[in-house]
Structures are given as structure tokens and as C-alpha cells.
RODO-2510 file (C-alpha; in nm, 4 decimals, decimal comma):
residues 375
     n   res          X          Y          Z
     1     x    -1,7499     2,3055    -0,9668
     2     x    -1,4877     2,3072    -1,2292
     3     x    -1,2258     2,6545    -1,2509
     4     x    -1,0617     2,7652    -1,5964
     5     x    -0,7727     2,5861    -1,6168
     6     x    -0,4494     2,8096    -1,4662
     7     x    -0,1354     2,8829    -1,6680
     8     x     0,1918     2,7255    -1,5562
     9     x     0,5692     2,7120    -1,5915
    10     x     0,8264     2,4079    -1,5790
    11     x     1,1382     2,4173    -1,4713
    12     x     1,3187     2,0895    -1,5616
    13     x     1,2654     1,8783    -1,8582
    14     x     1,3751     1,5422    -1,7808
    15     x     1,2115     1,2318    -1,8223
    16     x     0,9428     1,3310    -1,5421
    17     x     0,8211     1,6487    -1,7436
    18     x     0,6443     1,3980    -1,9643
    19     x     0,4043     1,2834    -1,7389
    20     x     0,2986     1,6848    -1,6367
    21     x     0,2768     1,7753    -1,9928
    22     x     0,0756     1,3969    -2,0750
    23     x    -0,1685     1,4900    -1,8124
    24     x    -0,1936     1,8562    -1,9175
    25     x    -0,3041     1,7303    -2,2222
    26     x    -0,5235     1,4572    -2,1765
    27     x    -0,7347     1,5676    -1,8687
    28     x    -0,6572     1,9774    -1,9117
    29     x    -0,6565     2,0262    -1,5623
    30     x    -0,3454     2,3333    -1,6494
    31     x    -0,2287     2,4484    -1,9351
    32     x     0,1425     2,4465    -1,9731
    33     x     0,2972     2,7636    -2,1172
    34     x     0,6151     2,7148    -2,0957
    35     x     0,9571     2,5051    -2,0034
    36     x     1,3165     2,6078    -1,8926
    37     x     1,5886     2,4187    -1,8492
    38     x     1,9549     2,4451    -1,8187
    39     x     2,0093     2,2105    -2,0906
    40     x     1,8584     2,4778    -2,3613
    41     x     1,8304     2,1990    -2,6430
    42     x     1,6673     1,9140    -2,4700
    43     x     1,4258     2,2126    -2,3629
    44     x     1,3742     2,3262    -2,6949
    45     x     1,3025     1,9649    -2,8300
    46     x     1,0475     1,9083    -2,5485
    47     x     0,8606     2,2348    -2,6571
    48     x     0,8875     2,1509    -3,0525
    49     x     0,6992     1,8074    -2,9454
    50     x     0,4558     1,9637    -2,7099
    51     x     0,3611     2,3033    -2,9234
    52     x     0,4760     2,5718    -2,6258
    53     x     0,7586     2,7729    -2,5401
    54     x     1,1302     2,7250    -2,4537
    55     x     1,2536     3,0299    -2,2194
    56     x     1,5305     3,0558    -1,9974
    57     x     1,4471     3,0680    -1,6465
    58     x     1,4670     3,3975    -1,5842
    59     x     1,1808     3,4786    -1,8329
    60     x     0,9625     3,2118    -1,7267
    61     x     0,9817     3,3441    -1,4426
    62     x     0,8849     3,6851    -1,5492
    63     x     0,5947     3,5892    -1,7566
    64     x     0,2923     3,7309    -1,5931
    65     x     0,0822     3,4900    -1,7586
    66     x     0,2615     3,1751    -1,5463
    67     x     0,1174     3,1766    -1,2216
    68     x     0,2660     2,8741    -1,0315
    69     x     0,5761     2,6732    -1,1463
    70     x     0,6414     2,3265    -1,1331
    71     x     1,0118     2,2264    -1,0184
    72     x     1,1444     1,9149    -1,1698
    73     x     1,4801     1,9722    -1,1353
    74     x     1,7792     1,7943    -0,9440
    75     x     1,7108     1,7922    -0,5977
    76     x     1,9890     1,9964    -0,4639
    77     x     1,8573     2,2674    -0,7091
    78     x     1,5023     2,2274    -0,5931
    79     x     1,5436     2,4671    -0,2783
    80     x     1,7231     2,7635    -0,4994
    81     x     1,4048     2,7045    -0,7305
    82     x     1,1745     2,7229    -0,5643
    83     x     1,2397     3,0685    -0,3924
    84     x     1,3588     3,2043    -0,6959
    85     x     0,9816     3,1265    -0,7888
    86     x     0,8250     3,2701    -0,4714
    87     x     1,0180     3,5624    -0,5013
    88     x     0,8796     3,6184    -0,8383
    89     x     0,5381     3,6167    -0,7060
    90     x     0,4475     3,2611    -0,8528
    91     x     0,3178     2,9706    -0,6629
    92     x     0,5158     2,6326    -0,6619
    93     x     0,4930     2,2821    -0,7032
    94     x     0,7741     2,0857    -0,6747
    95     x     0,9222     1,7020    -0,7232
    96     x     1,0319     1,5626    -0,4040
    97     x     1,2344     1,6485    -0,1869
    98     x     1,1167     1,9820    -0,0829
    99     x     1,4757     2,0666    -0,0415
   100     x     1,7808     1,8787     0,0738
   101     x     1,8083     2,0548     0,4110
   102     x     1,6133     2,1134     0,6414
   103     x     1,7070     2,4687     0,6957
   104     x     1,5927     2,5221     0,3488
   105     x     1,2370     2,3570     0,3508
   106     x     1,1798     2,6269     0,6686
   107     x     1,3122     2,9183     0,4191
   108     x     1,0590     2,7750     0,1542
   109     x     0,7848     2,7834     0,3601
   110     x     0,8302     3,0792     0,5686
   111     x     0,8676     3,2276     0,2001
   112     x     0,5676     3,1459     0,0744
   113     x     0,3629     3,2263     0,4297
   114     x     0,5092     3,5835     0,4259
   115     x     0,4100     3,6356     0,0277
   116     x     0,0667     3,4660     0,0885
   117     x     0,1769     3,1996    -0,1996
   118     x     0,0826     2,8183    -0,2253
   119     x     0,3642     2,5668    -0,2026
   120     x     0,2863     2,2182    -0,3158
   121     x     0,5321     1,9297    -0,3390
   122     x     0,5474     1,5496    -0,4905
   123     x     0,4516     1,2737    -0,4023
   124     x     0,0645     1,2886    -0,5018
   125     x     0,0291     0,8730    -0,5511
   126     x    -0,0788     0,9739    -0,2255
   127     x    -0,3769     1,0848    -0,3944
   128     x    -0,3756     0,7734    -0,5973
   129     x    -0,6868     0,5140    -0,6608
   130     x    -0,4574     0,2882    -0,4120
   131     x    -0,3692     0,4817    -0,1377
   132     x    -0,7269     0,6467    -0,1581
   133     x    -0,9175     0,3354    -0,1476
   134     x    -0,7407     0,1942     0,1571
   135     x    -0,7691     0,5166     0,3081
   136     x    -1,1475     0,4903     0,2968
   137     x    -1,1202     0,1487     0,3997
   138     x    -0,9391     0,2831     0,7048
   139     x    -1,1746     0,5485     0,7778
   140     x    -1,4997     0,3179     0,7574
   141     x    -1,3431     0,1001     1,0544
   142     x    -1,2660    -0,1309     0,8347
   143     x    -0,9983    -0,3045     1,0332
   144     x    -1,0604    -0,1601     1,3623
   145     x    -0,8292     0,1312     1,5901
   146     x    -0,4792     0,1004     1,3809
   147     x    -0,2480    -0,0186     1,5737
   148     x     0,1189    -0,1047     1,4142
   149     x     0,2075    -0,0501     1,0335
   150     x     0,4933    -0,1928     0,8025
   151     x     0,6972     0,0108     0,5511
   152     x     0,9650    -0,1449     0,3637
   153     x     1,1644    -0,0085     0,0352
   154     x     1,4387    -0,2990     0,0233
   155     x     1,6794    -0,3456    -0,2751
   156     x     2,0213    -0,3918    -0,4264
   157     x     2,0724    -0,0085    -0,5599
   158     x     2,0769     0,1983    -0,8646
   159     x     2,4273     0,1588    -0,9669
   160     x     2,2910    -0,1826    -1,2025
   161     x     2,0589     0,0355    -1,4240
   162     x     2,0886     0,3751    -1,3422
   163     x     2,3450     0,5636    -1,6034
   164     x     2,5127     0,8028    -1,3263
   165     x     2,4309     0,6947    -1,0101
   166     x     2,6623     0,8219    -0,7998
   167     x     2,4612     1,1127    -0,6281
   168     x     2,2610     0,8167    -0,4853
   169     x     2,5413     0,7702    -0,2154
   170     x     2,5905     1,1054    -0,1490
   171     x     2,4610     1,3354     0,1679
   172     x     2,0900     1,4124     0,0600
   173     x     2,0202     1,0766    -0,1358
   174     x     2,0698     0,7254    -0,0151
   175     x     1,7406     0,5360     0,0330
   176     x     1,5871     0,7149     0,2861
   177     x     1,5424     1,0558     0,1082
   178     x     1,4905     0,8992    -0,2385
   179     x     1,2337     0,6556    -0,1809
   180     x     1,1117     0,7877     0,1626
   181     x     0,8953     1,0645     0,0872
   182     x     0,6549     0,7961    -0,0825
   183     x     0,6131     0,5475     0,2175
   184     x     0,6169     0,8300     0,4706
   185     x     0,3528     1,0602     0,3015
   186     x     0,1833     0,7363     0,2581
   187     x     0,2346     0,6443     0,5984
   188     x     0,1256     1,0227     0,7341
   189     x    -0,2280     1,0301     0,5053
   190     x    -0,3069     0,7129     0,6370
   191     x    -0,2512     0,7375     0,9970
   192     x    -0,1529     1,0807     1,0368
   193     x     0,1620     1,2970     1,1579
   194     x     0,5134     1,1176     1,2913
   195     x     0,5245     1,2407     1,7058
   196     x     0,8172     1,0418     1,7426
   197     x     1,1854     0,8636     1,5880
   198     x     1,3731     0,5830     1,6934
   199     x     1,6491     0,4862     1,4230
   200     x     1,9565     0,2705     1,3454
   201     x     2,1397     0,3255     1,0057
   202     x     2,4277     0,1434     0,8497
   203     x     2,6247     0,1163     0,4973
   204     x     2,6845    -0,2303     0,3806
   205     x     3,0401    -0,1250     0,1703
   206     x     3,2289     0,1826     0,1789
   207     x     3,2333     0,1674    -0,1911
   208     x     2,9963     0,0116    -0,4884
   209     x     3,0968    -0,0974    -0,8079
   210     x     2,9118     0,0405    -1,0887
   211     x     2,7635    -0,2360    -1,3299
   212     x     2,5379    -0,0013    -1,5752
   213     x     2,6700     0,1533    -1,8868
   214     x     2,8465     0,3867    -1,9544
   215     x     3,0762     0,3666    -1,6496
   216     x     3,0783    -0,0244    -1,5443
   217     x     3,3928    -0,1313    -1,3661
   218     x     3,3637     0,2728    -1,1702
   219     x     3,3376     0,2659    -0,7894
   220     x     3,1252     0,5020    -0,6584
   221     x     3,2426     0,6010    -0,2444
   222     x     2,9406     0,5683    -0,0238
   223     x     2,9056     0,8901     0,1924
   224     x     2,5391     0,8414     0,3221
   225     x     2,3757     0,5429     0,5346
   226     x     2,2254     0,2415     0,3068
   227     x     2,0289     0,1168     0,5370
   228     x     1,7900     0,2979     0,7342
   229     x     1,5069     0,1576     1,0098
   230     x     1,3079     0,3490     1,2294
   231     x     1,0430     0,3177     1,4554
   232     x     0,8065     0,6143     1,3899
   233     x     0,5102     0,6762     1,6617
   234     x     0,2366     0,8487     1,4739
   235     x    -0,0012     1,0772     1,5695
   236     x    -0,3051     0,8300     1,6099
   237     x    -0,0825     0,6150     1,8183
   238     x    -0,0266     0,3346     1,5993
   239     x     0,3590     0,2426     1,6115
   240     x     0,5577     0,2201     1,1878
   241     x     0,8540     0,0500     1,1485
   242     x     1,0480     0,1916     0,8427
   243     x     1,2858     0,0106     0,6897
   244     x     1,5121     0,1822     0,3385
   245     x     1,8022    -0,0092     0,1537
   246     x     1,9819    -0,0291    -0,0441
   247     x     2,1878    -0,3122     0,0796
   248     x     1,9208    -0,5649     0,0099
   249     x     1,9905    -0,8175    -0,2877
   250     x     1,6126    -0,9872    -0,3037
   251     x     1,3035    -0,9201    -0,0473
   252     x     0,9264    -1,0575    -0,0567
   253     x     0,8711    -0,8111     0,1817
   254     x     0,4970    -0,6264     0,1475
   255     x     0,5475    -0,2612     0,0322
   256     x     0,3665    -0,1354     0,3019
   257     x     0,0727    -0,3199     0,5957
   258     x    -0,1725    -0,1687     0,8242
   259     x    -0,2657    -0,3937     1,1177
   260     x    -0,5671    -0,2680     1,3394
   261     x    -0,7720    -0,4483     1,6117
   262     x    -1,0122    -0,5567     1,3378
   263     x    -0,7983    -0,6725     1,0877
   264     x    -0,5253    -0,5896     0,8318
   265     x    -0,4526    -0,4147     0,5673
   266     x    -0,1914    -0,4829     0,2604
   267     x    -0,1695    -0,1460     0,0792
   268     x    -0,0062    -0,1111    -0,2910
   269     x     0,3488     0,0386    -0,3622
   270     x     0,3414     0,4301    -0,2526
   271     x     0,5611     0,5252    -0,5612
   272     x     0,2701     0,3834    -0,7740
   273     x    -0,1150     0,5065    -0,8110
   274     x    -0,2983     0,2453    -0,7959
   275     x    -0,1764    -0,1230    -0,7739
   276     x    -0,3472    -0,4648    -0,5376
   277     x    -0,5175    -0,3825    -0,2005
   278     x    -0,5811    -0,6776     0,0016
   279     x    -0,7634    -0,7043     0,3238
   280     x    -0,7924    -0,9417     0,6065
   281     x    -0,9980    -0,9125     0,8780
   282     x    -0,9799    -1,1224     1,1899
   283     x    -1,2360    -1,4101     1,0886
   284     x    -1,1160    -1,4637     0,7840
   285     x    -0,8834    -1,7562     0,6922
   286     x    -0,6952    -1,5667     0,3776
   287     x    -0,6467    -1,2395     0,1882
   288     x    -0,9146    -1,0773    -0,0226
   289     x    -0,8744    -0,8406    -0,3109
   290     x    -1,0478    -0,4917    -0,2502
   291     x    -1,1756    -0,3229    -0,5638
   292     x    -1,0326     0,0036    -0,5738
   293     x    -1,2946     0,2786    -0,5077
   294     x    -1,1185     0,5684    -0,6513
   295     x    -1,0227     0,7225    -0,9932
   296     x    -0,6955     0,7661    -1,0774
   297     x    -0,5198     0,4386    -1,0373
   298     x    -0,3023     0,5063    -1,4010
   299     x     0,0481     0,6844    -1,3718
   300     x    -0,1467     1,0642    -1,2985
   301     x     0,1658     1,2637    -1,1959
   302     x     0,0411     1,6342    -1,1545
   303     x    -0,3053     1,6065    -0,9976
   304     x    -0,1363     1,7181    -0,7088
   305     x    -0,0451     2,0338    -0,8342
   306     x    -0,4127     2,0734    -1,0070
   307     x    -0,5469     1,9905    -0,6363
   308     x    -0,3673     2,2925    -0,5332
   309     x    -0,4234     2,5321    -0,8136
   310     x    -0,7982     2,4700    -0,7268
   311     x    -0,7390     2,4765    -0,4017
   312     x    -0,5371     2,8563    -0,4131
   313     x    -0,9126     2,9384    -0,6432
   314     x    -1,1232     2,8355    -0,3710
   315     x    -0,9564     2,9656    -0,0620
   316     x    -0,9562     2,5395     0,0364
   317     x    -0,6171     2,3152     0,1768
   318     x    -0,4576     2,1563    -0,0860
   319     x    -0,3444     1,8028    -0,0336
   320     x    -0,0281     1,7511    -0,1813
   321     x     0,1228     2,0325     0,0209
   322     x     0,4565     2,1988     0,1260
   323     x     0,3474     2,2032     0,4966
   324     x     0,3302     1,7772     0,4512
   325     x     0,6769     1,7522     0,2232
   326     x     0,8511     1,9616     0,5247
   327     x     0,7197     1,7524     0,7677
   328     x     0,8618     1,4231     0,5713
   329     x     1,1579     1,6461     0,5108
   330     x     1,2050     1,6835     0,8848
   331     x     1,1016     1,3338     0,9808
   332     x     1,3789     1,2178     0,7504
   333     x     1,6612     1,4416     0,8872
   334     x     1,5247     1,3232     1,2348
   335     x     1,5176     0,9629     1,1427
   336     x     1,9469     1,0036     1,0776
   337     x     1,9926     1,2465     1,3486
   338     x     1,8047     0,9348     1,6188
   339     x     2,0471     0,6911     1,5159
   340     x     2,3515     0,8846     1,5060
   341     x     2,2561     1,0159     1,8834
   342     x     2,1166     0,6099     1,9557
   343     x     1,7904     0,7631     2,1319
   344     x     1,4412     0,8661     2,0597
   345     x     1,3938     1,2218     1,9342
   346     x     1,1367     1,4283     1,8077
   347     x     1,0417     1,5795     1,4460
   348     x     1,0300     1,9714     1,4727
   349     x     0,7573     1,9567     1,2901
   350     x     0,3388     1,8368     1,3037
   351     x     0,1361     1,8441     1,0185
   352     x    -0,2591     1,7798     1,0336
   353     x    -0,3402     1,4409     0,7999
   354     x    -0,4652     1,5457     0,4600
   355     x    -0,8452     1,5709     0,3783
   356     x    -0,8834     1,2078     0,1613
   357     x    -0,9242     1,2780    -0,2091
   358     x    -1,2982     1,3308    -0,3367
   359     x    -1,4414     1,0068    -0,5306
   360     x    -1,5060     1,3480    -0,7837
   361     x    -1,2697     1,6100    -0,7074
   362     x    -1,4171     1,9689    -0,7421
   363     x    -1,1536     2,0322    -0,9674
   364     x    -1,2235     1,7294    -1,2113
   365     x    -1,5140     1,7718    -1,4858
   366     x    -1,7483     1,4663    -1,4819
   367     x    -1,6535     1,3664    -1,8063
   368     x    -1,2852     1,3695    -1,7459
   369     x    -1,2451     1,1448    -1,4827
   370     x    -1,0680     0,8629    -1,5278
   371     x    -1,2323     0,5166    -1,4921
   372     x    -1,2262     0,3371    -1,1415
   373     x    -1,1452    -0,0500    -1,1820
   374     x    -1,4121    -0,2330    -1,2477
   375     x    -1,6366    -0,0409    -1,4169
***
């Protein structure tokens, strides 16, 4: 059963904002009050277009309409944040990372525990018609006992397109904790928690030439690994290999494969929601296409955070949560500690696997949901 939509806050209005305020609007799953941002015009111009309010953060913050907050901001800013926010009594949703250390992510959460607050974090393409559908497909037996999986985010870099990429190469960045948290909450809903981390990690160059304007002919100094590849054991004892770079010029590679007893399982990009599932089971000769079985297969940034606003209604566990973001957080800082110690260690953390997404979430009139493929 649908709940009146809850108030919110966000902090950040870069290009990522649109897709909370688009889905605000279209599906009115929240209702967006508010935004702050440290650039004061570009916040202004977002809440002109949008028909809310510009405040500074301090009086978003203070508005006892807001309830929760979403953070959107840089990622070394998303740890200060978000406890500014618990501290203010709100609950939080935040853009991956959790935070940048792992220090931090404990603060967050042992913050939000102690005020009896919900902390929610990015990515929620977990929740996606893709991920979904092959995690029912997983469930059902489909392929058998899971036995081995494939992860691979493989590429040149950002410094080509992206207009200040230096942070990229920087402590906190590189591949791994940019594009990680999608395959390995990807990796953890399908198959469950990461027990164990064997890892390697390199840097192609010591420094990168910028080619994208404004700054082509620059040289950005690489301070973080490039490229990362662990061996994760998971909690159902299948055995990931996880491979990020950035120091990969062109790659076929599949975004991510599930291979089971039965059969195996080619699962769309994690940083998208929906995308091509293909399966292949053992007496089969070649790939088929499986229709995707769940809604939400569109760009649907923020039905994470309206999972967990229902979710802090209901009493239920949200899906999209801070207790899965620290894990990945930890998992990451374990995957760099492994291969700078050259031996197996493990996470700090566990972290149950998430309940899978509703074909109808609770939280999602009837006549709002968006169409499944196919129909």
C-alpha cells in the first residue's frame, strides 16, 4: 500500500540532481523541497527550472519540513554531509561512495544507529529491471548452485572527455572506487556478501596527458592504482574475479557473467538499469535473450531512496542501504590493502544480501509503474 509522498532536501546540484528531481516529478514517489549547493547560482537556476527553493545548507538543513536529504555532492564532501544531516535529525541518501574512508563510513553508520535514522546510499541500478530480472533468474535455479562470476570495468580513462579529470588519479578515485560500487553491489545482491580478498594493483604511467578541453596538453600525476583485480570469495561460495582499469585502450570483455552448475548467465552493465540479459544453460548450443521481468529498466535514479523512505514508514529493510555501501566501501579498501600486503585478507565487514525488488513495490501506485519490456 502506497504512503504520502515524504518531503526531501538536496544537497548538490550537478548534472545528477536532474535525474532525482525528473523522477520526483514524473512518478511522485518524494516531493523535493528544496536544493543547496555551494555554487549559490547554479542552485538558484536549478530551483527557477524546477519551481522549489534555493537555501544554503545550513537552512535546508533546519527545515523541519525536510525529513531525509539526498547527498550529491563531491565525494570527499559526502562523509562531512552526511553527518551534518544526521546530526540534524534528517535521514540520508547519498551518491556513492558512502565516504572516502573507511573510518568515515563506520562514523556514518554508527551515527545514524545511535540517532535511530535511515542511511541509504547509490547505486540502486541494483534495483534495476536488469539486475532484478537476472536475480530472479538466479533464485528460480535457473542455472544451477553459482559457482564462479566475472566482473570487468576496462577502459582508457576520463582524461579524453571528462573536463577536469584529475581527481580521478587521486587517493579515493581511480577505477576501483569510481566504477566499483556498481559491479560489487551488483555482485553482492546477486550472490551475496564478499568473505574474502585476494588482489594485485598496478598504474600503467606515472602521469596522463590530458586530451579533453579545456586543459589538453596538462599532465595529470597518477597517485592511485589503475588497475585493480581481485579475487573476491562470496558468501554463497561462488569465487568473482574483479577486474577495474583504467589502463585498458579497447575490451570486448562482458560487463559482468554468472556461471552455475546449470548454466550461465550474461548480466547487463551495473551502472545501467536495465540493458540485454542473456542466458545459457548447459544443453544449449548458443545464447538466448531473457525478457526482462521487472519495471524499471529506464535511467530511474532515486527509487532507491523512495525504497527507503517507505521502508523508514513501514518499520521494513530498505534495499539500497548504508549497511551494503559500507560493506562495498570496506571491500574496496580491502581489495588495495590485499595487494599491497600480496596475501588474502578479510573485509571487516558482512552484510546480509538484499531482499530482490517487488515486481510491484509497496511503495509504487499501480498506475505509476513503469512498463516492463515487452508489454
Amino acid at each position: 500500500m502506497g504512503l504520502s509522498p515524504q518531503t526531501i532536501g538536496i544537497v548538490g546540484t550537478g548534472n545528477i540532481s536532474a535525474a532525482y528531481l525528473k523522477i520526483a516529478r514524473d512518478l511522485k514517489l518524494f516531493r523535493v523541497k528544496a536544493v543547496a549547493d555551494l555554487d549559490t547560482a547554479r542552485a538558484a537556476t536549478v530551483a527557477a527550472e524546477h519551481g522549489i527553493q534555493a537555501l544554503t545548507l545550513a537552512g535546508l538543513l533546519t527545515d523541519p519540513e525536510i525529513v531525509a536529504v539526498v547527498n550529491l555532492t563531491p565525494p570527499g564532501a559526502h562523509a562531512a554531509v552526511t553527518l551534518a544531516a544526521l546530526d540534524a535529525g534528517k535521514h540520508v541518501y547519498s551518491e556513492k561512495p558512502l565516504a572516502v574512508a573507511r573510518e568515515d563510513g563506520q562514523t556514518i553508520m554508527d551515527r545514524a544507529t545511535s540517532r535511530g535514522l535511515r542511511v541509504g546510499c547509490a547505486p540502486d541500478t541494483v534495483l534495476g529491471a536488469g539486475i532484478q530480472t537476472a536475480r530472479e533468474l538466479i533464485d528460480a535455479g535457473r542455472i544451477g548452485r553459482p559457482v564462479s562470476a566475472t566482473a570487468f570495468f576496462m577502459g582508457s580513462g576520463p582524461e579524453s572527455w571528462h573536463p577536469d579529470p584529475d581527481f580521478f588519479y587521486q587517493p579515493g578515485a581511480g577505477p576501483l572506487f569510481d566504477m566499483g560500487p556498481y559491479y560489487l553491489s551488483a555482485l553482492v545482491t546477486l550472490l551475496g556478501g564478499v568473505q574474502t580478498v585476494s588482489a594485485t594493483a598496478t598504474r600503467a604511467f606515472v602521469q596522463r596527458p590530458i586530451t579533453s578541453q579545456p586543459r589538453a596538453g596538462e599532465f595529470i600525476t597518477v597517485n592511485t592504482p589503475t588497475h585493480v583485480a581481485a579475487n573476491l570469495l562470496l558468501e554463497g561460495g561462488a569465487l568473482a574475479t574483479l577486474i577495474t582499469s583504467f589502463d585498458v585502450p579497447a575490451s570486448d570483455a562482458p560487463r559482468i557473467e554468472i556461471h552455475g552448475t546449470g548454466g550461465s548467465l550474461s548480466v547487463p552493465d551495473p551502472n545501467t538499469f536495465g540493458g540485454p540479459l542473456k542466458l545459457r544453460l548447459n544443453a544449449q548450443a548458443d545464447w538466448e535473450d531473457v525478457p526482462l521481468t521487472r519495471p524499471f529498466a529506464g535511467n530511474s535514479r532515486g527509487i532507491g531512496l523512495a525504497d527507503m523512505l517507505h521502508a523508514q514508514q513501514t518499520g521494513g529493510a530498505h534495499r539500497a542501504s548504508g549497511d551494503l555501501a559500507f560493506h562495498v566501501l570496506d571491500v574496496m579498501h580491502t581489495i588495495l590493502e590485499s595487494a599491497g600486503a600480496e596475501r588474502t585478507l578479510r573485509p571487516r565487514t558482512a552484510v546480509e544480501r538484499p531482499a530482490p525488488l517487488d515486481a510491484q513495490p509497496a511503495w509504487l501506485p499501480a498506475a505509476g509503474r513503469p512498463p516492463i519490456a515487452g508489454e
